[in-house]
C-alpha positions as a Python dict, from the first residue, in 0.01 Angstrom:
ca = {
    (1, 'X'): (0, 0, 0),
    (2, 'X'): (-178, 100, -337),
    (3, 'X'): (-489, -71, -542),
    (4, 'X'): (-188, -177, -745),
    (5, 'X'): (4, -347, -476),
    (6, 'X'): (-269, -514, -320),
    (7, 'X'): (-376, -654, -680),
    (8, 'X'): (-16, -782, -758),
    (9, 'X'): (-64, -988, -386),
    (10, 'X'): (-402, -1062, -431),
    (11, 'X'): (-391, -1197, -804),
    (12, 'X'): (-73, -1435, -747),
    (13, 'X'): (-230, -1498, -459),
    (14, 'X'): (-546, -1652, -563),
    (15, 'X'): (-420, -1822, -873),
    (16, 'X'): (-192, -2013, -665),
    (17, 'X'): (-434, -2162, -470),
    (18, 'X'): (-623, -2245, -728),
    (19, 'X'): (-359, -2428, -932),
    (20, 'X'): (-178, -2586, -640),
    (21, 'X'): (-549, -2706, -543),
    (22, 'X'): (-609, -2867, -887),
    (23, 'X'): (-298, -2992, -942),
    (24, 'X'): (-337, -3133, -572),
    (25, 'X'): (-652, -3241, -648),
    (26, 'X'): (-554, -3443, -1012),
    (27, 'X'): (-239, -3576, -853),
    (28, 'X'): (-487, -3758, -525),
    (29, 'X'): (-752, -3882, -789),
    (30, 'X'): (-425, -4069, -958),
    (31, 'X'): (-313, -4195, -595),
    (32, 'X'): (-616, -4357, -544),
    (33, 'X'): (-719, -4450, -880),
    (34, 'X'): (-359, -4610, -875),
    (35, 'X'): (-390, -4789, -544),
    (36, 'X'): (-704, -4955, -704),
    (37, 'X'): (-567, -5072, -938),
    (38, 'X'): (-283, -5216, -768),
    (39, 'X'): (-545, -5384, -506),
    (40, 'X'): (-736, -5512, -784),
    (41, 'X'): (-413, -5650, -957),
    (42, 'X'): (-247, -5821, -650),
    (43, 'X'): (-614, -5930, -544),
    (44, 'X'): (-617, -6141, -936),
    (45, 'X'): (-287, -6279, -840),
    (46, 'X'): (-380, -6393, -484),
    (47, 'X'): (-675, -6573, -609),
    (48, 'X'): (-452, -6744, -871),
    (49, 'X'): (-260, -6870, -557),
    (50, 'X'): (-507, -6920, -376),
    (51, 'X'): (-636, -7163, -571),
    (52, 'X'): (-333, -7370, -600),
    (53, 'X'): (-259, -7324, -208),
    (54, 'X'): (-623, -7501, -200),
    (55, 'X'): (-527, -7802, -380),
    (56, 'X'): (-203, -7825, -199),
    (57, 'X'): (-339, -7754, 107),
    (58, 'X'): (-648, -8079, 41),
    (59, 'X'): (-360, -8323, -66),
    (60, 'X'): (-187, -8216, 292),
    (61, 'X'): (145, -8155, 32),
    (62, 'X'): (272, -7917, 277),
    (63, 'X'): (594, -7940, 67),
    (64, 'X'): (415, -7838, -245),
    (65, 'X'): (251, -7543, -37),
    (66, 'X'): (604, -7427, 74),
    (67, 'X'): (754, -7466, -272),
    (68, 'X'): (459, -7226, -407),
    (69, 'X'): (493, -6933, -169),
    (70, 'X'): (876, -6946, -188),
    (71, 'X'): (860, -6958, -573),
    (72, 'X'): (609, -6670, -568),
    (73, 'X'): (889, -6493, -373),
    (74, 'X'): (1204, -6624, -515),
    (75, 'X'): (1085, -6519, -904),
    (76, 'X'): (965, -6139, -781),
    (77, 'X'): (708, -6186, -993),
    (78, 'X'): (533, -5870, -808),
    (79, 'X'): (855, -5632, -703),
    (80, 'X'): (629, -5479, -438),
    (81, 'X'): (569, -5813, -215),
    (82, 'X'): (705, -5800, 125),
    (83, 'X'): (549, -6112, 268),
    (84, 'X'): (320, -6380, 156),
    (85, 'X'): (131, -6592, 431),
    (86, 'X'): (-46, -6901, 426),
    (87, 'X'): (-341, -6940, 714),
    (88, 'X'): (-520, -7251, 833),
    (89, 'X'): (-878, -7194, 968),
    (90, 'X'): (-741, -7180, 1299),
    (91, 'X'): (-538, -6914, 1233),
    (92, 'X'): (-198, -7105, 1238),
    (93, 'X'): (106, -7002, 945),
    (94, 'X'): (79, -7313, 714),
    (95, 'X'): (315, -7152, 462),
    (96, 'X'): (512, -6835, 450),
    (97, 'X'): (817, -6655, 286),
    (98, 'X'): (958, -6671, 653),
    (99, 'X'): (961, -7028, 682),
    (100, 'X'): (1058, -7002, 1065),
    (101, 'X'): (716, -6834, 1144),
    (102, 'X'): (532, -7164, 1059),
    (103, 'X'): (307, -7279, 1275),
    (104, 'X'): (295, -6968, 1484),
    (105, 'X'): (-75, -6820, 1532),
    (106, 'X'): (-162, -6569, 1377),
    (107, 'X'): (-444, -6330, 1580),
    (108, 'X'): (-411, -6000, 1446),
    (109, 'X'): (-717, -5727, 1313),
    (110, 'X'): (-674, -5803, 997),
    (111, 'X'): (-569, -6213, 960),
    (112, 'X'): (-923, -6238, 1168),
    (113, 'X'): (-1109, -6033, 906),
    (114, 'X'): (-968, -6225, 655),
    (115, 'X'): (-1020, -6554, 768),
    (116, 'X'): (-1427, -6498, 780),
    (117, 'X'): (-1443, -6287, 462),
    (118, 'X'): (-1630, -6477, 173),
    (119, 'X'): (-1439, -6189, -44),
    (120, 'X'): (-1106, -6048, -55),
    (121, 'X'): (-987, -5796, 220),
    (122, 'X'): (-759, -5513, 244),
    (123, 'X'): (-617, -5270, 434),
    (124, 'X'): (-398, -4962, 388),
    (125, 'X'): (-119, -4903, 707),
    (126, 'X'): (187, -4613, 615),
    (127, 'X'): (363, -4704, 365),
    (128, 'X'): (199, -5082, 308),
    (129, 'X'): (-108, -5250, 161),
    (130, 'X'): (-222, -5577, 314),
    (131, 'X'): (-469, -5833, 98),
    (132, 'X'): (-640, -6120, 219),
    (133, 'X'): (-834, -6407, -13),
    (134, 'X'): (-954, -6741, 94),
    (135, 'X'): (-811, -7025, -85),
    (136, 'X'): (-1089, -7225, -224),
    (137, 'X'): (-1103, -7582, -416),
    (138, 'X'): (-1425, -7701, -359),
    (139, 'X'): (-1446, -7570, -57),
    (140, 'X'): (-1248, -7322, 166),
    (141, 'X'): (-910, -7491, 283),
    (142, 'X'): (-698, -7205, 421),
    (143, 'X'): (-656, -6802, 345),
    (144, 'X'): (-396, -6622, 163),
    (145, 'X'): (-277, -6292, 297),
    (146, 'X'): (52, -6063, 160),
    (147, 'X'): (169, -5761, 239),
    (148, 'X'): (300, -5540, -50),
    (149, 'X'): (520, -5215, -22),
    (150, 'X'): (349, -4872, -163),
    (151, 'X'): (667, -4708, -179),
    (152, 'X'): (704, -4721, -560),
    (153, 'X'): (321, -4627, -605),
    (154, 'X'): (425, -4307, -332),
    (155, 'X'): (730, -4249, -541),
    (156, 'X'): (537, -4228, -855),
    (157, 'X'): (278, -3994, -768),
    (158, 'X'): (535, -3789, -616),
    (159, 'X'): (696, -3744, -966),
    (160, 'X'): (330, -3677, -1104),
    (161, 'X'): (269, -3403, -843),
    (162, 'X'): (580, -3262, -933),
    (163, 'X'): (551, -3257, -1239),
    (164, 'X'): (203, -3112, -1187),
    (165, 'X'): (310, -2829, -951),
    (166, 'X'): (565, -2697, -1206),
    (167, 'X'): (321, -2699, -1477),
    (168, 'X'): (93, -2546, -1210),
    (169, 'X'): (308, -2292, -1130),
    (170, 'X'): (386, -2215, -1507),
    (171, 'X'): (20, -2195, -1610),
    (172, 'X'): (-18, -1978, -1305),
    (173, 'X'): (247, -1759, -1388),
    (174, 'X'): (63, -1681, -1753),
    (175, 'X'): (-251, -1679, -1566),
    (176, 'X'): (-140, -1405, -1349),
    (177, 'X'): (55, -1209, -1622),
    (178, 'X'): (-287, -1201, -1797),
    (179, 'X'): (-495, -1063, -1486),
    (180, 'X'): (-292, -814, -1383),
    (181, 'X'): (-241, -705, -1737),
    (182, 'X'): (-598, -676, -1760),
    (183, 'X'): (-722, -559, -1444),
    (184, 'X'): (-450, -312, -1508),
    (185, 'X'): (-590, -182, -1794),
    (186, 'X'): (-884, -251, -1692),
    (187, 'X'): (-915, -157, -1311),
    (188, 'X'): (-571, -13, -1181),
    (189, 'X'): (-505, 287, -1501),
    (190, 'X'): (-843, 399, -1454),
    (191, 'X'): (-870, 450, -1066),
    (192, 'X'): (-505, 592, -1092),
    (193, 'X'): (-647, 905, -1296),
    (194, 'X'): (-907, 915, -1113),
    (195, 'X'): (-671, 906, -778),
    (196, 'X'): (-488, 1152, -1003),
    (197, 'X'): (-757, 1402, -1097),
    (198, 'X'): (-875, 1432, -760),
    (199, 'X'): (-560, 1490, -586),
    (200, 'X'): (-545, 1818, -865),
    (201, 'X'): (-884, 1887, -751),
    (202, 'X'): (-776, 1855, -358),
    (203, 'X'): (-544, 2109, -449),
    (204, 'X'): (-777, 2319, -590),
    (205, 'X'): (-703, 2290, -980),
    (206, 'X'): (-1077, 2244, -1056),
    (207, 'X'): (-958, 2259, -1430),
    (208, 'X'): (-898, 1935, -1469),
    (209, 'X'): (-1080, 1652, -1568),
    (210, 'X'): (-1102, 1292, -1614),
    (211, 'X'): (-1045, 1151, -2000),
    (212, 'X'): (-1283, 857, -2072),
    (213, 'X'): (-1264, 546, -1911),
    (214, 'X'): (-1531, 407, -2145),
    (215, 'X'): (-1840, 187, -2033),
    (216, 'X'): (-1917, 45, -1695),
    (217, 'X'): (-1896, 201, -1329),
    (218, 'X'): (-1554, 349, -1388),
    (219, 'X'): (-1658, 514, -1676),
    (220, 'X'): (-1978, 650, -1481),
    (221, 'X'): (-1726, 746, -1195),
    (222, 'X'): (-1556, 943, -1427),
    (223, 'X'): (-1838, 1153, -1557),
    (224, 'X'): (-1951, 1186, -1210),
    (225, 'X'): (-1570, 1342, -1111),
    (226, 'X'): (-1608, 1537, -1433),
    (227, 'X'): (-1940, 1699, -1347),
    (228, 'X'): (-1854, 1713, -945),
    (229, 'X'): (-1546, 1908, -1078),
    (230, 'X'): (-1757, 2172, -1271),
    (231, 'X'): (-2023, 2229, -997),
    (232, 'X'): (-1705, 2271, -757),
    (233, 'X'): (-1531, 2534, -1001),
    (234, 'X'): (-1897, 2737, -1063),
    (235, 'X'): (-1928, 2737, -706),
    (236, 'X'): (-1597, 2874, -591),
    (237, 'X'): (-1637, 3109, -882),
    (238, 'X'): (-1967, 3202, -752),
    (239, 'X'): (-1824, 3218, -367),
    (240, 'X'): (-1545, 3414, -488),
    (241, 'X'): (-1751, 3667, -649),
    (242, 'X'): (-1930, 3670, -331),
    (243, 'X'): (-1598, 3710, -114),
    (244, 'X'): (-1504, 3957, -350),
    (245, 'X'): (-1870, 4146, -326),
    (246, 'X'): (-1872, 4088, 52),
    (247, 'X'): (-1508, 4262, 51),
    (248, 'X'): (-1607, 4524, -155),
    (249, 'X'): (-1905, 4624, 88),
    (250, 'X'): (-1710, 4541, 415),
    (251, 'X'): (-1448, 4708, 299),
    (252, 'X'): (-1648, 5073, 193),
    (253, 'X'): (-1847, 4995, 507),
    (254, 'X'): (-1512, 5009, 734),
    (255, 'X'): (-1412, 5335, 533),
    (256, 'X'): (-1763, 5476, 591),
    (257, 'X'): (-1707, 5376, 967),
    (258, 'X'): (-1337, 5538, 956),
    (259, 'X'): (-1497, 5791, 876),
    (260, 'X'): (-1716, 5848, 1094),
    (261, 'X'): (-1523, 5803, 1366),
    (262, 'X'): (-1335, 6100, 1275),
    (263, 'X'): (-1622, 6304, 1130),
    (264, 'X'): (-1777, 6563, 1304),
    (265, 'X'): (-2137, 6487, 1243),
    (266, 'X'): (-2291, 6807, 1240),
    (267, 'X'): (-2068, 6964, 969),
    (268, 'X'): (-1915, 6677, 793),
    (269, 'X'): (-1562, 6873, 867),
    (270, 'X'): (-1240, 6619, 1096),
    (271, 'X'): (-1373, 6584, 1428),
    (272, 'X'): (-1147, 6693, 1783),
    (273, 'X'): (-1014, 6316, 1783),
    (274, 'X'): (-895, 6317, 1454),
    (275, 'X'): (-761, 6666, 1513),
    (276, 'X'): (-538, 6555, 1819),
    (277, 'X'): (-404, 6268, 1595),
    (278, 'X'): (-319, 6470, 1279),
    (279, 'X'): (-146, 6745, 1540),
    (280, 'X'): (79, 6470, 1703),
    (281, 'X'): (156, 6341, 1347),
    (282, 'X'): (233, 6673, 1215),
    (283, 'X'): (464, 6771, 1552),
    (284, 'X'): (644, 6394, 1472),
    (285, 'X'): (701, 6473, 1141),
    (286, 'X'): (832, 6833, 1158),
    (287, 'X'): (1070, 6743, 1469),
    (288, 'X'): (1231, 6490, 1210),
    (289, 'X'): (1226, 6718, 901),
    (290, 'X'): (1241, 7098, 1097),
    (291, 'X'): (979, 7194, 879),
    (292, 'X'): (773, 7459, 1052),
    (293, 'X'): (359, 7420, 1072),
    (294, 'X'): (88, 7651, 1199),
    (295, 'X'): (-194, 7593, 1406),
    (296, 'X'): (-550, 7783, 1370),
    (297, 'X'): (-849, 7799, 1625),
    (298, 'X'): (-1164, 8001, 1490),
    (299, 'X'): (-1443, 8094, 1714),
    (300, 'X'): (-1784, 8215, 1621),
    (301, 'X'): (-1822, 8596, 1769),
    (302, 'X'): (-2125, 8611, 1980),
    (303, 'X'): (-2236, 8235, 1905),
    (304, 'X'): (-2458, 8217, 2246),
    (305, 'X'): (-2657, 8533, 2150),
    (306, 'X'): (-2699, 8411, 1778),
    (307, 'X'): (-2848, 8068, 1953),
    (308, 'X'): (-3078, 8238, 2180),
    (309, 'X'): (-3148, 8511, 1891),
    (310, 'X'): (-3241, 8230, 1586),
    (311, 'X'): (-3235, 7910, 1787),
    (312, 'X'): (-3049, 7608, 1768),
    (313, 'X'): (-3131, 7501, 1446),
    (314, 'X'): (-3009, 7847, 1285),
    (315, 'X'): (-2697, 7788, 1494),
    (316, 'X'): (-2625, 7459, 1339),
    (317, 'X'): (-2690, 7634, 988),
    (318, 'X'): (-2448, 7894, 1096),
    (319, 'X'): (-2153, 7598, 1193),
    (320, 'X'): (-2198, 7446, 897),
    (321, 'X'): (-2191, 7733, 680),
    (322, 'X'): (-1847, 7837, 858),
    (323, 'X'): (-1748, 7472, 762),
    (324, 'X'): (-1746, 7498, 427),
    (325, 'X'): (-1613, 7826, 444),
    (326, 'X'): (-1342, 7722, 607),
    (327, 'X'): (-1268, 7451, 337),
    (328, 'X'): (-1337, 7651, 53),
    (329, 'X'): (-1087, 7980, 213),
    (330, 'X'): (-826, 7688, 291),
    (331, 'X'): (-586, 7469, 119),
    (332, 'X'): (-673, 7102, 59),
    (333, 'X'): (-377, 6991, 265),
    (334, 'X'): (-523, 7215, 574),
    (335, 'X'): (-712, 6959, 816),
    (336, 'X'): (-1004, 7118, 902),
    (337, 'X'): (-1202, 7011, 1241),
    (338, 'X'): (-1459, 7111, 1483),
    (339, 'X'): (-1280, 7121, 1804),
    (340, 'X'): (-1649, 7192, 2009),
    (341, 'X'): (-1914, 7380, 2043),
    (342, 'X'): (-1864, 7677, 1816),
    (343, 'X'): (-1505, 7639, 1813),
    (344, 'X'): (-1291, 7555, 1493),
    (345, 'X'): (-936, 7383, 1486),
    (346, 'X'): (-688, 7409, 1169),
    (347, 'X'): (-349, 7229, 1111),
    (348, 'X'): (-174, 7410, 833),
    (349, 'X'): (107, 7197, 767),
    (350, 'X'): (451, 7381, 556),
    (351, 'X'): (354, 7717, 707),
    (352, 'X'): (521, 7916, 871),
    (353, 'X'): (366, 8234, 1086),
    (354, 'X'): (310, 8488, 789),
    (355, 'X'): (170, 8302, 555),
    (356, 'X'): (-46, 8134, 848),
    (357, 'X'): (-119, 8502, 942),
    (358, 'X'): (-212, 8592, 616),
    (359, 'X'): (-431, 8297, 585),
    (360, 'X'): (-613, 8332, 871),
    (361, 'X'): (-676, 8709, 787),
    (362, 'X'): (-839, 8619, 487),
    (363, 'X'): (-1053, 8354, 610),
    (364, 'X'): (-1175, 8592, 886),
    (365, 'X'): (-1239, 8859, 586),
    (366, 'X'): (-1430, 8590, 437),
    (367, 'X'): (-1678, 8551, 694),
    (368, 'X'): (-1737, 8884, 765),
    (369, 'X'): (-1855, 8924, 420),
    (370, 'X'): (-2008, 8598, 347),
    (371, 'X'): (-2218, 8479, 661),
    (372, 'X'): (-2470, 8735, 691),
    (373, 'X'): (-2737, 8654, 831),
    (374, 'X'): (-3103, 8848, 744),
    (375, 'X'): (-3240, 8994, 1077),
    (376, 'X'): (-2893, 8955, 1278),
    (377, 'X'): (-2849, 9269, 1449),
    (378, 'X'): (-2486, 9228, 1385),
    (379, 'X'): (-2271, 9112, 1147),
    (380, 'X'): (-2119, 8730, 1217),
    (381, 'X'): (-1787, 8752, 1294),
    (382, 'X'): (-1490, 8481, 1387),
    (383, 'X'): (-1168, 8537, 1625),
    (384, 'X'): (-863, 8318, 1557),
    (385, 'X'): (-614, 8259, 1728),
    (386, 'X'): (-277, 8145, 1576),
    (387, 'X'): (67, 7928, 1703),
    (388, 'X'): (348, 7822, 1514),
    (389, 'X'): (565, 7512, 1569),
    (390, 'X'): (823, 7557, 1711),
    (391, 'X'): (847, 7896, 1814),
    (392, 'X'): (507, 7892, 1979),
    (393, 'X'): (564, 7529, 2109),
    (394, 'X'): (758, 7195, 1995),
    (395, 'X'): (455, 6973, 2205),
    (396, 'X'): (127, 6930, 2034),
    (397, 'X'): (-2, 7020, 2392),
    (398, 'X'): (267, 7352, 2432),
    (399, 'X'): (74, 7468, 2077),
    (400, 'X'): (-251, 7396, 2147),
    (401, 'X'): (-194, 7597, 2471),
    (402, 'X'): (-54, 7891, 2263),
    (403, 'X'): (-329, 7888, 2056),
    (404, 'X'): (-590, 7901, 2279),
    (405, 'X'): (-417, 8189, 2415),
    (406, 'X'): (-379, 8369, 2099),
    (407, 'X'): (-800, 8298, 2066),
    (408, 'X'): (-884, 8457, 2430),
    (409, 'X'): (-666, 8719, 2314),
    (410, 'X'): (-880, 8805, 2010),
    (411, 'X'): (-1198, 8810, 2173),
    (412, 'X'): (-1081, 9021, 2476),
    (413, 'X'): (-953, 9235, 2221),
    (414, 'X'): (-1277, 9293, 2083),
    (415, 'X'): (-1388, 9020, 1846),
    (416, 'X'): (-1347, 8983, 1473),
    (417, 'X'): (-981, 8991, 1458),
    (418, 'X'): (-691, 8767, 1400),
    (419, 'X'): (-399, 8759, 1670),
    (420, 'X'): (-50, 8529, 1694),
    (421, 'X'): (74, 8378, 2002),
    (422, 'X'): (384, 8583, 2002),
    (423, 'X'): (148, 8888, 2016),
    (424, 'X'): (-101, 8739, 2276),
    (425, 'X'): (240, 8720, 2507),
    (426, 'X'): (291, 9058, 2441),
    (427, 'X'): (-22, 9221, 2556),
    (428, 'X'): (-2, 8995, 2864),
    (429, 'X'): (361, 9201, 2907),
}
């Protein structure tokens, strides 16, 4: 249940109890300022008898005594008398409205109270009111004591409270329309944009932001959203540039790692894993298109004796110097790797055996003319060996095979030369 809910319970609520306790309240402060004044009346009245009862009662006219209560009764001159009783000082009915209780004894609570009391008595029982006065002339002679109904005194405060409780009820009903229409303004419209606002903000619109509430601790609490709401949006921009920076590097650092885990580190050409993958690609992809490819592997003539000869360093020179020749003789689309050691691999994708041929004859013209080295006592020289897909082999390991044929072709052949798998087989023949 909402702030709004709970208010429109807890409003009525209170301002109920309030007016039901007033009018409760008022309506109790009549009963018993009523009641007094009935005591106090039928008290006056009592000692009026009384005093005749006395004067009766010390000329022994028990006639006259009897005539008196029953003309009390018999006129109604109080509508609320039930009984009216005459008491000797021994307690015996000398006169009463019932005149076949006479002479009977009276003992109870209250007829003993009233018989010693200097001052009239009474005493409230349900629905009744009991009043007892001695009957003086002179000197005490006997005790009066009635018994009057309440029930039109009940009646009548029951109307009051009534009447009361719906006034009450109306006054509470403008009492409440007020509240609520102010703590609505007041209490409920505010924390509802606020409830508002940060639900947006939950959601990550940090954009919005809360319109004055004006003075006091909403007002504050709205500011405060307001400026929570800024710092939130400067700091996800903030993060975000960071995420995005942190991207940025992780994701150049992955490349740079991609890379080198299929760089040859020596001479920055594809390394033997990276050739094995683009070979298996490239066999995939002709098989599906029957698009013929060539495979190249170069070795350096004489590579041992050039190590020995210069040392390793100069031999790393010399591999990396073949390197770029190799990238600089080839096409762009030609992946280039060091398969190991001194030993080259080339995928030349789209080409068949001729042009492959040709290719390779040109790169091996290149380094015969390019890679001299000053003090070598012979020229450096490459062999290459060459297979085609898929007359050499439809299996990335069937062409590798024929290549590496072709290669220990060349150099058995005596260095420096180009030869084909097709030819290698033929020599072998």
């Amino acid at each position: 249940m909402g702030i709004r809910g709970k208010l429109a319970l807890l409003v009525p609520g209170l301002v109920a109890l309030t007016v039901t306790g007033v009018a409760l309240g008022v309506t109790e402060a009549q009963r018993r300022e009523q009641t007094r004044e009935m005591r106090q009346r039928h008290e006056q009245l009592l000692e009026a008898v009384g005093v005749t009862a006395a004067a009766y009662v010390a000329q022994n006219d028990m006639a006259g005594l009897d005539a008196l209560v029953a003309n009390v009764s018999q006129q109604r001159l109080d509508p609320d008398l039930v009984e009216l009783v005459v008491v000797n000082q021994d307690g015996r009915i000398i006169a009463h409205t019932d005149p076949t209780r006479f002479n009977e004894r009276v003992d109870d609570a209250f007829t003993r109270r009233a018989l010693t009391s200097v001052d009239p008595v009474s005493e409230r029982s349900g629905d009744q009111l009991r009043i007892g006065v001695p009957a003086n002339a002179g000197v005490r002679w006997a005790t009066v004591t009635a018994t009057y109904s309440l029930q039109r005194l009940n009646a009548s405060i029951a109307r009051s409270r009534g009447i009361w409780l719906l006034g009450a009820a109306l006054l509470g009903l403008v009492i409440c329309a007020l509240l609520f229409s102010g703590l609505y303004r007041v209490v409920i419209r505010p924390v509802r944009t606020l409830t508002r606002v940060a639900r947006r903000m939950g959601e990550g619109v940090l954009d919005e932001r809360v319109p004055p509430l004006g003075a006091g601790e909403l007002g504050e609490l709205g500011e405060t959203f307001n400026k929570m709401a800024a710092a939130l949006k400067a700091q996800r921009e903030n993060l975000e540039h960071a995420v995005a920076e942190r991207t940025r590097e992780l994701s150049e650092a992955n490349q740079r790692l991609e890379k080198l885990a299929v760089t040859d580190g020596l001479t920055g050409v594809f390394n033997h894993r990276r050739f094995q993958e683009a070979l298996a690609q490239e066999v995939l992809r002709a098989s599906r298109t029957q698009r013929r490819f060539s495979v190249m592997m170069v070795d350096v003539d004489h590579f041992k004796r050039f190590n020995d000869t210069f040392g390793h360093p100069a031999g790393d020179e010399l591999l990396r110097r073949l390197a770029r020749t190799l990238e600089q003789e080839l096409r762009a689309t030609d992946l280039i790797a060091r398969y190991g050691g001194e030993e080259f691999a080339v995928v030349l994708p789209d080409t068949d055996k001729d042009v492959a041929l040709a290719a390779a004859e040109r790169l091996r013209a290149a380094v015969e003319a390019d890679l001299n080295v000053p003090g070598a006592e012979h020229k450096v020289t490459i062999s290459v060996g060459l297979a085609t897909y898929s007359a050499d082999g439809d299996t990335p390991q069937a062409i590798l095979i024929a290549a590496d044929r072709a290669l220990y072709a060349a150099k058995h052949s005596g260095r420096n030369r180009v030869v084909t798998a097709a030819s290698a087989l033929e020599q072998v023949g």
